[in-house]
Phi, psi and omega in degrees: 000129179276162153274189185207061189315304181320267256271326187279340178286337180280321160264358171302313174316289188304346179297310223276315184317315198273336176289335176268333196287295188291296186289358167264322186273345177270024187236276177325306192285320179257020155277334189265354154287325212286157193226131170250134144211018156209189191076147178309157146005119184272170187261337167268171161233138224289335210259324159322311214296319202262340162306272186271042131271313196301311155000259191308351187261344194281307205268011189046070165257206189232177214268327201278337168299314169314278243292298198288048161223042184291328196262353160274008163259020166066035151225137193292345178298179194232044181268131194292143192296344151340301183296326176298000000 
């Protein structure tokens, strides 16, 4: 039995599309509970906030790797891993 690599490659792609498409909206929707209201200032904003837990659960890192991959998800802050 052969594969069909064009056709599993075509459809791998189109999964991933959809798997990124499905994890942005479900990063918005469960971003958009969140309520700050008392305590300082968050150093995040709810929807970075929720972009790295899934990060780190997906990809099983530990806080301080989440923290040093902040500027490859394109978020710019400095933060400690503490905070992760």
């Amino acid at each position: 039995m052969t594969t069909n690599w064009k056709d599993y490659e075509f459809s791998y792609k189109q999964r991933m599309k959809g798997i990124a498409l499905e994890l942005r909206a479900m990063i918005d929707e469960s971003s958009s509970f969140a309520v700050d209201e008392f305590g300082r200032d968050p150093l995040l904003n709810a929807r970075e906030k929720v972009l790295l837990i899934l990060v780190k659960e997906i990809f099983r890192l530990d806080n301080r790797k989440t923290a040093y991959l902040l500027h490859l998800l394109g978020i710019e802050k400095d933060i400690s891993y503490k905070i992760v």
